[in-house]
C-alpha positions as CSV (number, residue, x, y, z in Angstrom):
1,X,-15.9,17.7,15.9
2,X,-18.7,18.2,13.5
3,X,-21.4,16.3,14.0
4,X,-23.3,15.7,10.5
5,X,-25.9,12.7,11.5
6,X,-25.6,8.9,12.8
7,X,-23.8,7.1,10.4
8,X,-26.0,4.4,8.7
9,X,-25.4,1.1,9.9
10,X,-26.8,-0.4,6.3
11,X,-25.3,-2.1,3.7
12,X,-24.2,-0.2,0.8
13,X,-27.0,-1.7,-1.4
14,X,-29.5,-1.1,1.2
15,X,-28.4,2.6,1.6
16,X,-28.2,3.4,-2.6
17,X,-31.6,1.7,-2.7
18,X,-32.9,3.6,0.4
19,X,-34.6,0.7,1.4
20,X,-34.8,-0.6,5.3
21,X,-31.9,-3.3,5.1
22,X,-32.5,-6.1,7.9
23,X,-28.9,-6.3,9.0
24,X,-28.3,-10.1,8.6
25,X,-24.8,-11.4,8.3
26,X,-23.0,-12.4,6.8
27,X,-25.4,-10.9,3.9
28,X,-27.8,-8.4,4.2
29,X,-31.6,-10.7,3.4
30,X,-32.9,-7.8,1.2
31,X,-29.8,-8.5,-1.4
32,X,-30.2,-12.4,-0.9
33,X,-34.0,-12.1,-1.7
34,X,-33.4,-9.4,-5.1
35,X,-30.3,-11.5,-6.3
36,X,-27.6,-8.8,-5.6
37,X,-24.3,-8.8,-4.5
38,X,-24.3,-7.5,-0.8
39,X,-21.1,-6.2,0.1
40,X,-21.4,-6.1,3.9
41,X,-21.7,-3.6,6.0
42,X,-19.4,-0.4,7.6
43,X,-16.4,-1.1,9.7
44,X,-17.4,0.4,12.5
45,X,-13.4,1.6,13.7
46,X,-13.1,2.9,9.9
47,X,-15.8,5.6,10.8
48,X,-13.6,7.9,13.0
49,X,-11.4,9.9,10.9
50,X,-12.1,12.5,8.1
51,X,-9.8,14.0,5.8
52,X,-10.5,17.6,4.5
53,X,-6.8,18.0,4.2
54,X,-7.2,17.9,-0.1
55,X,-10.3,20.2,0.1
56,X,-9.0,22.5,2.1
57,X,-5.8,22.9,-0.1
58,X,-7.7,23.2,-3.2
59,X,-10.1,25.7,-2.0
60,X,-7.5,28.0,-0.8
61,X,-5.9,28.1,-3.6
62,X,-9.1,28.7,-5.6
63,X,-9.7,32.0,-3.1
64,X,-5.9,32.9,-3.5
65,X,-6.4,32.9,-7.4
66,X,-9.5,34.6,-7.0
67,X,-7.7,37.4,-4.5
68,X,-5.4,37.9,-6.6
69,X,-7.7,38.4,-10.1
70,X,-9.5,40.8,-7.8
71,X,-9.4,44.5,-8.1
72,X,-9.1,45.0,-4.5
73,X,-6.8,42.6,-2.4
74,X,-9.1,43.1,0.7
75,X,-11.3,40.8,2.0
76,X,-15.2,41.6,1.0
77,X,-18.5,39.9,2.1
78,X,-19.7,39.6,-1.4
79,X,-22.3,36.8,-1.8
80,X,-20.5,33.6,-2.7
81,X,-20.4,32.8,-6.3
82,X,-23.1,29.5,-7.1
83,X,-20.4,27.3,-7.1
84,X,-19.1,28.3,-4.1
85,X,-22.4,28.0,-2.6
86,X,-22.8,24.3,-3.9
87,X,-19.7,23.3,-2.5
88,X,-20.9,25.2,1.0
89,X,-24.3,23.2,0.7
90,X,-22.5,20.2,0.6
91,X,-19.9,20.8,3.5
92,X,-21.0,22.8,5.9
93,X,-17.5,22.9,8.0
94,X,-15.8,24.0,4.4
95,X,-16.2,27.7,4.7
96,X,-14.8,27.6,8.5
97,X,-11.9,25.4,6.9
98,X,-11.3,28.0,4.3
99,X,-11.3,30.7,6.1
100,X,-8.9,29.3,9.0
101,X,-6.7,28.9,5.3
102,X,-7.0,32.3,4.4
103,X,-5.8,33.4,7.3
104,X,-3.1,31.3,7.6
105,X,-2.3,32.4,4.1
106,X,-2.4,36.4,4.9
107,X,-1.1,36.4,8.3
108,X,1.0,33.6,9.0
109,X,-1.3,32.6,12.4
110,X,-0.5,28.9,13.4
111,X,-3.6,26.5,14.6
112,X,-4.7,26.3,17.6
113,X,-5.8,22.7,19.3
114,X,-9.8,24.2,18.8
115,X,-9.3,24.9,15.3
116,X,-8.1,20.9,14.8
117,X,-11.8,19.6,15.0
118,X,-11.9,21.7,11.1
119,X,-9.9,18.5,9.7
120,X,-12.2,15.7,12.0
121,X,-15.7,14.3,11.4
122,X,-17.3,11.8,13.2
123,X,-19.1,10.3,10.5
124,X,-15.8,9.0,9.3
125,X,-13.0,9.4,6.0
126,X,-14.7,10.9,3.2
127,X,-12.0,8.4,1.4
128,X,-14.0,5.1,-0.7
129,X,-12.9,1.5,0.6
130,X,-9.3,1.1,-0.2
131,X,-8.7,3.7,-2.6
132,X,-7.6,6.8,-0.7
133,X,-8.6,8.7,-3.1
134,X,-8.6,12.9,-3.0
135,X,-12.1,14.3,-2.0
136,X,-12.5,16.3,-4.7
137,X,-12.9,13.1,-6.7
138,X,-16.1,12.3,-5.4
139,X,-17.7,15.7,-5.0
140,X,-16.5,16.5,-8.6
141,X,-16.7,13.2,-10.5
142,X,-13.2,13.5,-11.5
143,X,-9.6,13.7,-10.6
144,X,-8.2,17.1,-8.9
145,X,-4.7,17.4,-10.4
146,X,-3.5,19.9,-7.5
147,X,-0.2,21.8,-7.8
148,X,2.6,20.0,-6.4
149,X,4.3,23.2,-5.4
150,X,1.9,25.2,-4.2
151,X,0.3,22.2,-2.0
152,X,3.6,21.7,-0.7
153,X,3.3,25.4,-0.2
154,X,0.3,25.3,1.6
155,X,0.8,22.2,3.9
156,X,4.2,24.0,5.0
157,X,2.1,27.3,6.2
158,X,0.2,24.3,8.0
159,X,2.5,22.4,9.7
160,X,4.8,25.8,10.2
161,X,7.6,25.5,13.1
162,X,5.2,27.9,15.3
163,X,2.3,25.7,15.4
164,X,1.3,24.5,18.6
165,X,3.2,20.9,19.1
166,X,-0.2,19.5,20.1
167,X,-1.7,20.5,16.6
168,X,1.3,19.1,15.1
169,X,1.1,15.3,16.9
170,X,-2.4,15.4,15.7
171,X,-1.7,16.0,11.9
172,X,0.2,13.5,11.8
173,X,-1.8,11.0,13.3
174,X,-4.2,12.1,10.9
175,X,-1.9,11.8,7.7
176,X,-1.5,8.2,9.1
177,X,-5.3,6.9,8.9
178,X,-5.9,8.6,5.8
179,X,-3.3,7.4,4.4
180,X,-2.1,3.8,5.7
181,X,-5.3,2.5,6.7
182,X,-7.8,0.5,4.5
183,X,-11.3,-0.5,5.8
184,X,-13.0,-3.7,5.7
185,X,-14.9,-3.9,2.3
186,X,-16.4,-6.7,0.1
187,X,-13.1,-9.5,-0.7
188,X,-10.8,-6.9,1.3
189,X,-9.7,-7.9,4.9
190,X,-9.1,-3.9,6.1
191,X,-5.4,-3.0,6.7
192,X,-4.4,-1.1,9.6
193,X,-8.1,-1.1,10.2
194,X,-7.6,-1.9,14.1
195,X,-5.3,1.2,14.9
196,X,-8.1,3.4,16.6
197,X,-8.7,0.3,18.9
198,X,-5.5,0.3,20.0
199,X,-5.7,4.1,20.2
200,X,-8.3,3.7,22.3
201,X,-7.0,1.0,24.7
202,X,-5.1,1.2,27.7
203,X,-3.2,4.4,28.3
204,X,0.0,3.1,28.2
205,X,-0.4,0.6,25.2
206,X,-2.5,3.6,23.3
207,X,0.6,5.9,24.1
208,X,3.4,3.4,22.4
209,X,0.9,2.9,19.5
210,X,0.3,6.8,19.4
211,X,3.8,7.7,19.2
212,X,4.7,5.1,16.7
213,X,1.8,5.9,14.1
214,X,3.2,10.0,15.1
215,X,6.5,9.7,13.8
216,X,5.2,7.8,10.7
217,X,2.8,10.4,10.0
218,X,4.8,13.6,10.8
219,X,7.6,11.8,8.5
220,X,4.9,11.6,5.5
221,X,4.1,14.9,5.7
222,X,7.5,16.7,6.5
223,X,9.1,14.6,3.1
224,X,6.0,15.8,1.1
225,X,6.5,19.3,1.9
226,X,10.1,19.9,2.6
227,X,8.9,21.3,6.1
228,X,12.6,20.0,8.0
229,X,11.4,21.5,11.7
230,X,8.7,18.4,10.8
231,X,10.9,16.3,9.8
232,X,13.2,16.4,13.1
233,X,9.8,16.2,14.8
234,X,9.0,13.0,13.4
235,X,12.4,11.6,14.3
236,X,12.3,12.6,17.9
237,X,9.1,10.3,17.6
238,X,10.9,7.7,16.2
239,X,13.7,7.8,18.6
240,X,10.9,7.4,21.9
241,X,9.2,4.9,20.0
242,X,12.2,2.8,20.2
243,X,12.8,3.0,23.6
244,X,9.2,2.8,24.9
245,X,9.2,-0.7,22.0
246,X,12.4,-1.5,24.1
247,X,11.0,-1.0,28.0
248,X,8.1,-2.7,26.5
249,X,10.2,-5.8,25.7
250,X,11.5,-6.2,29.3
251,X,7.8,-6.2,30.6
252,X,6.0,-9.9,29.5
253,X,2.6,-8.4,29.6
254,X,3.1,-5.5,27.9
255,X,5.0,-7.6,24.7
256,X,2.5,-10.0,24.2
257,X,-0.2,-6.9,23.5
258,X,-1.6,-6.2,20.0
259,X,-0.1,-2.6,20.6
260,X,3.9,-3.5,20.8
261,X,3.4,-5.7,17.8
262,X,1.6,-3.2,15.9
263,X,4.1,-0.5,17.0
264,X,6.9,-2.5,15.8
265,X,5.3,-2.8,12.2
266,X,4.3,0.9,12.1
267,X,8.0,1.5,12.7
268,X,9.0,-0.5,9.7
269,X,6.7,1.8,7.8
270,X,9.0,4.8,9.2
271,X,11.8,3.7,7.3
272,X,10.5,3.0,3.8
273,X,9.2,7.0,4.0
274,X,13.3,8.0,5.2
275,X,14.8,5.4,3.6
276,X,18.4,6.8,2.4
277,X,20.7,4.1,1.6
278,X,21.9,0.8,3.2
279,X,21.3,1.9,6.7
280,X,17.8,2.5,6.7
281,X,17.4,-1.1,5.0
282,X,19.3,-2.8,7.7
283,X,17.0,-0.2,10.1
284,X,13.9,-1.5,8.0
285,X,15.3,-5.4,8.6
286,X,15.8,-5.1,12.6
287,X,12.2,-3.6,12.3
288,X,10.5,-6.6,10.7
289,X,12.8,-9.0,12.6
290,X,11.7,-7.6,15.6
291,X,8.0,-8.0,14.7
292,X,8.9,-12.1,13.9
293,X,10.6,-12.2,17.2
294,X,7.5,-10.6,18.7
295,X,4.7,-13.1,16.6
296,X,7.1,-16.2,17.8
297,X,6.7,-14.9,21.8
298,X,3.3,-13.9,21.2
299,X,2.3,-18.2,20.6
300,X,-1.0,-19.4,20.0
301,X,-2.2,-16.9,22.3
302,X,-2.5,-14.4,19.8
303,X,-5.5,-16.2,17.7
304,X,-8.4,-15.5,20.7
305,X,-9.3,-12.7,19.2
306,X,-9.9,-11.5,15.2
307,X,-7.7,-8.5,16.0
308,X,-5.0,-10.6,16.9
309,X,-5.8,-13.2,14.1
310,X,-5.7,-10.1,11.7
311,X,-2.1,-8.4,12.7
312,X,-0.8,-11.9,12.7
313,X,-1.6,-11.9,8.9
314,X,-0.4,-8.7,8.5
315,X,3.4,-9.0,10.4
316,X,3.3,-12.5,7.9
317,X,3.4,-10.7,5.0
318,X,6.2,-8.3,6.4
319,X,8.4,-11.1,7.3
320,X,7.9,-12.8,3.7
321,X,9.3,-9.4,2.1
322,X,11.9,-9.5,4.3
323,X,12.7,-13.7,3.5
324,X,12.4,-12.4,-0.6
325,X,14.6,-9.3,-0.1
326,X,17.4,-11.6,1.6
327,X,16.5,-14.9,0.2
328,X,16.2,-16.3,3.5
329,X,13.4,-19.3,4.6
330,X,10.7,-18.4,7.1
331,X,11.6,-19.4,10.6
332,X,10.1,-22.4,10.9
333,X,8.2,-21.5,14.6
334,X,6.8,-19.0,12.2
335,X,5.8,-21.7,10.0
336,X,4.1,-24.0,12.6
337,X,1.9,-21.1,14.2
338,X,0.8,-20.5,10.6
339,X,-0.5,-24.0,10.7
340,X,-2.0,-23.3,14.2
341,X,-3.6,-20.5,13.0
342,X,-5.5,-22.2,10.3
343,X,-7.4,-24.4,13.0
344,X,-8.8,-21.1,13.8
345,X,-9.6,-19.9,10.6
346,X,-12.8,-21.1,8.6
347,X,-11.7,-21.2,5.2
348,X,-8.5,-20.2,3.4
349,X,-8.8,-16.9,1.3
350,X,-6.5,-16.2,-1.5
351,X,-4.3,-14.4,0.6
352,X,-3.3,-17.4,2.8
353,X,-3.3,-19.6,0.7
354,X,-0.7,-17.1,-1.6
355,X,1.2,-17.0,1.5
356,X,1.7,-20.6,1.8
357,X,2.7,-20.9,-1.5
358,X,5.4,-18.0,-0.8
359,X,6.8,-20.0,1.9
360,X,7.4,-22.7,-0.4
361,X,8.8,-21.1,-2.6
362,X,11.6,-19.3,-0.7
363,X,12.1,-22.5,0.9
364,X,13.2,-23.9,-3.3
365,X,15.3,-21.1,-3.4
366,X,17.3,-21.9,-0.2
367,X,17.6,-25.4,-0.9
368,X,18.4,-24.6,-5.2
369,X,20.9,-21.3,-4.0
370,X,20.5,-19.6,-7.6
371,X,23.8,-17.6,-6.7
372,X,26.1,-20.3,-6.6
373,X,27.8,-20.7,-9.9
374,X,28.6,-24.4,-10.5
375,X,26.1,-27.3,-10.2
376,X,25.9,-29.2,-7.0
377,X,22.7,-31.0,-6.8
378,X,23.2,-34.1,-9.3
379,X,21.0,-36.4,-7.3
380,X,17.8,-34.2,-6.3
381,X,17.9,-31.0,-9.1
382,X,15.3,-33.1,-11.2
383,X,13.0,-33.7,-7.8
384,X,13.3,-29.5,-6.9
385,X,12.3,-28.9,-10.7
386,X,9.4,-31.2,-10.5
387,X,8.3,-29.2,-7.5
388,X,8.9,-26.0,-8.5
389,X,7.1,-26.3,-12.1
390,X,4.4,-27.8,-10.3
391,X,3.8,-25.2,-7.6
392,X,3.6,-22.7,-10.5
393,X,1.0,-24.3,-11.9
394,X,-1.1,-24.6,-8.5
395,X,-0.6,-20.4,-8.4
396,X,-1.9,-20.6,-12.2
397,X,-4.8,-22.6,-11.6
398,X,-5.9,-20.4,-8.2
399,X,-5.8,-17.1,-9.5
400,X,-7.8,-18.4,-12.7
401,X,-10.6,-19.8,-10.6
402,X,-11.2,-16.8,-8.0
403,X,-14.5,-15.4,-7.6
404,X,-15.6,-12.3,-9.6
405,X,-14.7,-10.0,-6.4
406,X,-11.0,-10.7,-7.0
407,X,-10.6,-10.8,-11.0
408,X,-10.0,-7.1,-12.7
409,X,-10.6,-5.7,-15.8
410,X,-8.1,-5.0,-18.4
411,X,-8.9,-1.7,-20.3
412,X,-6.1,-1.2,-23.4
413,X,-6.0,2.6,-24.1
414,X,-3.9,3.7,-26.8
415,X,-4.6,7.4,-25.6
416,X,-3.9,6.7,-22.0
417,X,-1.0,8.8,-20.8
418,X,2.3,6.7,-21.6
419,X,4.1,8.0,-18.3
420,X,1.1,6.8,-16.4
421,X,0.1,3.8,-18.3
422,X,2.6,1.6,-19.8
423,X,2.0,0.1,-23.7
424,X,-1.7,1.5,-23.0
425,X,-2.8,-1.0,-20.8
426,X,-3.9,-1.4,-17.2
427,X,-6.1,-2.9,-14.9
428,X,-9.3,-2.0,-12.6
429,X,-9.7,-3.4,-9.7
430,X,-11.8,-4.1,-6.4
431,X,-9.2,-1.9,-4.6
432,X,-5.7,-1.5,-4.1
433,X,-5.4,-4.1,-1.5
434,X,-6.5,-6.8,-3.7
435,X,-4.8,-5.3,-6.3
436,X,-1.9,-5.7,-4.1
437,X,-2.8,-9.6,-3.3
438,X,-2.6,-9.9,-7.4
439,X,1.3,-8.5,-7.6
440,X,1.9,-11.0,-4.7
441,X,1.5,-13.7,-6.7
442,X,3.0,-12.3,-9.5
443,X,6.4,-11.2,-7.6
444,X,6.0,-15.3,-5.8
445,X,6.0,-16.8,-9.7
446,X,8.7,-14.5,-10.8
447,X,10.9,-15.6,-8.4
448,X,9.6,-19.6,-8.6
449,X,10.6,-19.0,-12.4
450,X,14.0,-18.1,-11.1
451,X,14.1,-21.4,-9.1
452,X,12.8,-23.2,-11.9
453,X,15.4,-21.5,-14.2
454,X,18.5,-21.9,-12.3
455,X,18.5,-26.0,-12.0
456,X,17.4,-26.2,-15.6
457,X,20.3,-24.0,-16.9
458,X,23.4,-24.5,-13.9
459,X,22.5,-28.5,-12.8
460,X,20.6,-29.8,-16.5
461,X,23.5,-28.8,-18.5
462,X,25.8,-30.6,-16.9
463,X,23.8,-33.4,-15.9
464,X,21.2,-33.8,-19.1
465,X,22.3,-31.9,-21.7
466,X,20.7,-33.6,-24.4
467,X,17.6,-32.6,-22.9
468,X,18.3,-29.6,-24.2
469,X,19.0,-30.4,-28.0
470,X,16.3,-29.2,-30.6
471,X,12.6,-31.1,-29.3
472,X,13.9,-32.1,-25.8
473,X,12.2,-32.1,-22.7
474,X,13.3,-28.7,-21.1
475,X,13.7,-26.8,-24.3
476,X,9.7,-25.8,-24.1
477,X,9.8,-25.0,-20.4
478,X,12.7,-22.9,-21.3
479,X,10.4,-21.0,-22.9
480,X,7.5,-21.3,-21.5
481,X,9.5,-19.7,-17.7
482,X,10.5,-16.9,-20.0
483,X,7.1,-15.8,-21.4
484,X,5.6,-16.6,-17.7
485,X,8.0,-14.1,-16.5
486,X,7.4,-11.4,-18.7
487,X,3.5,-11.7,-18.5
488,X,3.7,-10.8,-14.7
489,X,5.9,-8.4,-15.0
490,X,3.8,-6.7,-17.6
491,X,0.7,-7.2,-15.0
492,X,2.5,-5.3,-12.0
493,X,3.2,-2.8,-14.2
494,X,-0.8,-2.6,-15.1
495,X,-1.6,-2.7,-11.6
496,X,0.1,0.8,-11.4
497,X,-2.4,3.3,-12.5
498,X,-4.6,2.1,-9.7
499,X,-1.8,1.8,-7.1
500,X,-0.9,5.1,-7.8
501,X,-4.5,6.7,-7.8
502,X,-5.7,7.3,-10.9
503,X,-8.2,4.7,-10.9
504,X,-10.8,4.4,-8.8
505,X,-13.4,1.4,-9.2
506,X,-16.4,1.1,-6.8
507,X,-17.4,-2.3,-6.1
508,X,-20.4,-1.5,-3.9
509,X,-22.1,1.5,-6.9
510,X,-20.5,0.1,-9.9
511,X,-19.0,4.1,-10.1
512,X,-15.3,4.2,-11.8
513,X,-13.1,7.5,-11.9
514,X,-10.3,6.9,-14.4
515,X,-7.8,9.6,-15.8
516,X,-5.1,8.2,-17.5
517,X,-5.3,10.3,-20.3
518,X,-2.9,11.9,-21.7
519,X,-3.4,15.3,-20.1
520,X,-3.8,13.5,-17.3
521,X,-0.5,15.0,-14.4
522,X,1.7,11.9,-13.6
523,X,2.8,14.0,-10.5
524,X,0.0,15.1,-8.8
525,X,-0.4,14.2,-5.4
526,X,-1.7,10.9,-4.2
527,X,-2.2,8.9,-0.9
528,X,0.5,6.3,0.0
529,X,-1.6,3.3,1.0
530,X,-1.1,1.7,-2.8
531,X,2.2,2.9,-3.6
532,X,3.4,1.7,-0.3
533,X,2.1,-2.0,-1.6
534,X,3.7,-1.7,-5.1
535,X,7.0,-0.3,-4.4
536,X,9.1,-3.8,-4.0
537,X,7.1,-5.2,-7.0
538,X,7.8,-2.8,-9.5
539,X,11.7,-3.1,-8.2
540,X,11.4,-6.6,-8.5
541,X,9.7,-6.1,-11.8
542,X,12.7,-3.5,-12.8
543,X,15.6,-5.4,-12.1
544,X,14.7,-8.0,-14.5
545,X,17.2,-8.5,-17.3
546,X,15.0,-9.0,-20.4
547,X,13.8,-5.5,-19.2
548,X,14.6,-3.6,-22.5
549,X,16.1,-0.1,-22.0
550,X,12.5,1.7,-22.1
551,X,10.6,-0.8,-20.2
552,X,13.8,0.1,-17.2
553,X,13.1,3.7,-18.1
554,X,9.0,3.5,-17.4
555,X,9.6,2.2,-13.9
556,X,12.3,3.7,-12.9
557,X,10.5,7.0,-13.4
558,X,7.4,5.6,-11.8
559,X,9.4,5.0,-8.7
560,X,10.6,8.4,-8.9
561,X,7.0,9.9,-9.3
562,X,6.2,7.8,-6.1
563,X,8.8,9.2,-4.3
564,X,8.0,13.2,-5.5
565,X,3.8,12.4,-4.4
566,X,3.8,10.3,-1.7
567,X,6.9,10.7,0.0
568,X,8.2,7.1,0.1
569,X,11.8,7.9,0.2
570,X,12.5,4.2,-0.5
571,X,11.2,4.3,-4.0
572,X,14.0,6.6,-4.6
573,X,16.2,4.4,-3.6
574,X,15.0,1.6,-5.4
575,X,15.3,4.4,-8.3
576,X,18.7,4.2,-8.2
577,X,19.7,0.7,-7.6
578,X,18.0,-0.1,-10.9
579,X,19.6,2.3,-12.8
580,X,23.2,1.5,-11.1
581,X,22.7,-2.6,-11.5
582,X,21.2,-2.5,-15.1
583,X,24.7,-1.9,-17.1
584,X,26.1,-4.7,-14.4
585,X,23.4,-7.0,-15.6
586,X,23.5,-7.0,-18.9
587,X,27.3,-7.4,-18.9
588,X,26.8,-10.0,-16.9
589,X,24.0,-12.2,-18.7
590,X,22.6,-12.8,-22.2
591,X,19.4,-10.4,-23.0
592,X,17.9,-13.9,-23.1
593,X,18.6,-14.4,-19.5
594,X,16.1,-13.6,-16.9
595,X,17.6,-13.9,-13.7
596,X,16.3,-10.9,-11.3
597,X,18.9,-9.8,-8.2
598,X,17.7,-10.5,-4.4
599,X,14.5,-9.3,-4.2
């Protein structure tokens, strides 16, 4: 490890100021007493890990190109050039790094365990809340656009079959934080933010949470570099993570820890990366089952600590993709812990409060089954509609009222890149996570407007249908569901840009890195924290039939891009079932028609 200095314990203000902050909480006094907006302070488990892996890539193949420009193909001691120098000023472990590179790069010499520490820092990720962006964005002030081939290259000579298996465990662990894990910052909650807790706990709950986050980790990398002596590394991880997640569920101490919960969802993350067809969703299913079955044994117990309060929330939102993908209600013991949990909880933040309004909603759709055919509710289809139009307007009026911390920008660039950005516009904001929060309620309304379509169409025709006659009641709302639908579809598509890491907004120093333009490479390589988040909404958002043939076209190729730089498998996937459903579709509704399949 590298040590480079204590890590300030300051608030962000405090520290850009270089002023003596005093610490308070929630808000740091010096910000109270100016008028700024504090944004809080470090999470202390976020400032562990640091990720070189981008610098190091680009750096090597700087020296390569610079080898091979050369005269001579040996190695010299020539003074470094000034910008070398800079960069070595900056990051002292970089030469070490590079060199350790180059040698990998000349003789084909695996790592070692010592020569791990090159890829640690103790002062923590040199990634900004959220955004997982590449290094070189922040040293730079702007985008690297790295080869996709030659970093697959690269990370291949990295991860080669005759490094140590040591070496390899801890790369992927690595991939993991830098990749999966957000950090506690302004309006944002953290995500994953607790793993190097459990890490650090008891050896034999650390070890089922070590092996879980492994296999996830070793799976990322092995699918972004083709490396298959990787990829059957990560699946013998997989494999003992089920059966240690299986011993652990015959021991009732062991299954009521934060680590066999959080094992269980890590899993789940294991088969989005592999995801290959129908099997690995079912996989995906027994996963995220599993982790219900787990919160439901787990009871009240589980809110004594915020750690426990925290993966609670987490699992919830799991189980509600799940519920959406097979229109199924929540369990309603999930349901009534929710409510106990909210005794605990000061406050409800837009999450919850989104979450609650999910529950409803796939508890409509249960009760108005949008797949049967012919009507069947004559005496309550006017009661669901009432409920349903008015739950869409509670969603309406709580995303409009948020504080500034949560609202975005819209920038409309006719410029922008039109594989990156679709019809020139997209949004900026806080980070991905809330970005992610935004599409949530997006994908909950879209899916409302499909309850709210289905009775109107299927039960008010042949109940009402002079309600539907020029000036009736429903003819507006008719309308009215199918502009609501297209405006959040065309918001999750904004949201993409930033999911997909080519946007970068700064809360805490007001900084922004965008490139969207056009020359801007819609397949570089990108961390898989926001595209993991977006995936199901821009399927959702794709399998809508108003879609016209290039709106299809944009995401489909989106989902395609994430699979190429992030290694999501599942998007893929989702790719494909688009494509395959979209002639089905059509033929079987009116272009008017908006009804999406099972999300």
């Amino acid at each position: 490890m590298v040590y480079c200095g204590r890590p300030s314990a300051s608030c962000a203000q405090c520290r850009t100021s270089k002023r003596r902050c005093d610490k308070a909480v929630p808000f740091c006094g010096q910000c109270r007493r100016t008028g700024q907006n504090c944004p809080g302070y470090h999470d202390p488990s976020s400032l562990i890990f640091r990720d070189e892996t981008t610098r190091v890539i680009d750096r090597a193949r700087t020296r390569k190109t610079r080898r091979a420009n050369s005269p001579s193909s040996q190695r010299t001691s020539a003074t470094p050039s000034p910008a070398s120098f800079e960069l070595s000023e900056q990051h002292t472990n970089t030469k070490a790094a590079d060199d350790l590179v180059d040698g990998i790069m000349e003789d084909g010499s695996p790592l070692g365990p010592e020569d791990m520490s090159m890829f640690l820092n103790d002062t923590g990720m040199l990634w900004e809340p959220g955004q997982l962006l590449p290094v070189s964005l922040l040293s730079s002030g702007k985008p690297a656009t790295p080869s996709l081939d030659f970093d697959g290259q690269v990370l291949s000579m990295l991860i080669s079959p005759t490094m140590p298996s040591q070496s390899v465990d801890e790369l992927g662990i690595n991939y993991f934080m830098a990749n999966y894990v957000i950090k506690v910052s302004g309006p944002c909650p953290g995500v994953f933010n607790y793993a190097s807790n459990i890490l650090a706990g008891p050896v034999g709950d650390a070890e089922l949470a070590r092996v879980a986050i492994r296999a996830v980790g070793l799976a990322g990398l092995a699918s972004t570099t083709g490396a298959d002596s990787v990829m059957r590394k990560a699946r013998s991880s997989y494999a003992q993570a089920i059966e240690r997640v299986n011993v652990a569920l015959m021991n009732a101490r062991v299954v009521r820890n934060d680590s066999a919960i959080f094992a269980v969802m890590v899993l789940g993350l294991f088969e989005s990366i592999t995801c290959s067809g129908d099997e690995s969703l079912e996989a995906w299913k027994c996963d995220i089952n599993g982790a219900a079955s787990l919160l439901m044994l787990r009871g009240t117990s589980q809110f004594r600590t915020r750690q426990g309060l925290q993966i609670f929330g987490e699992a919830v939102s799991h189980v509600l993709t799940l519920c959406s993908r097979y229109d199924q209600p929540v369990p309603p013991r999930l349901r009534y812990l929710r409510v106990e949990m909210e005794r605990k909880v000061n406050g409800k933040s837009p999450s919850w409060i989104l979450s609650t309004a999910h529950i409803e909603v796939m508890n409509l759709y249960n009760q108005v089954q949008p797949e049967h055919e012919t009507p069947f509710l004559a005496g309550e289809w006017e009661t669901l509609l009432s409920h349903a139009t008015e739950l869409s307007q509670r969603l309406e009026n709580l995303f409009a009222e948020l504080p500034m911390s949560w609202r975005f920008k819209t920038v409309s660039d006719p410029t922008a890149n039109p594989r990156l950005v679709f019809q020139g516009k997209y949004h900026i904001y806080y980070n991905t996570w809330i970005a992610k929060v935004w599409d949530g309620m997006r994908a909950c309304r879209i899916i409302l407007n499909q309850v709210i379509y289905c009775p109107l169409l299927r039960e008010g025709l042949a109940w009402a249908p002079h309600e539907f006659s020029d000036g009736g009641a429903y003819t507006s709302l008719l309308q009215r569901t199918s502009d609501t639908t297209t405006e959040m579809r065309d918001g999750i598509l904004a949201s993409v840009p930033q999911m997909l890491g080519f946007i970068q907004d700064e809360a805490t120093t007001g900084a922004s890195y965008i490139d969207c333009s056009s020359s801007a490479d819609p397949t570089r390589l990108v961390p898989a924290s926001g595209v993991y988040f977006v995936v199901w909404y821009l399927y959702l958002a794709g399998s809508l039939p108003i879609n016209m043939r290039e709106t299809r076209f944009w995401i489909v190729d989106r989902l395609r891009a994430i699979r190429s730089t992030t290694s999501i498998q599942k998007a893929a996937y989702l790719a494909d079932m688009i494509e395959k459903d979209a002639g089905r579709l059509t033929a079987m509704l009116p272009t008017s028609d908006f009804l999406p399949p099972a999300f």
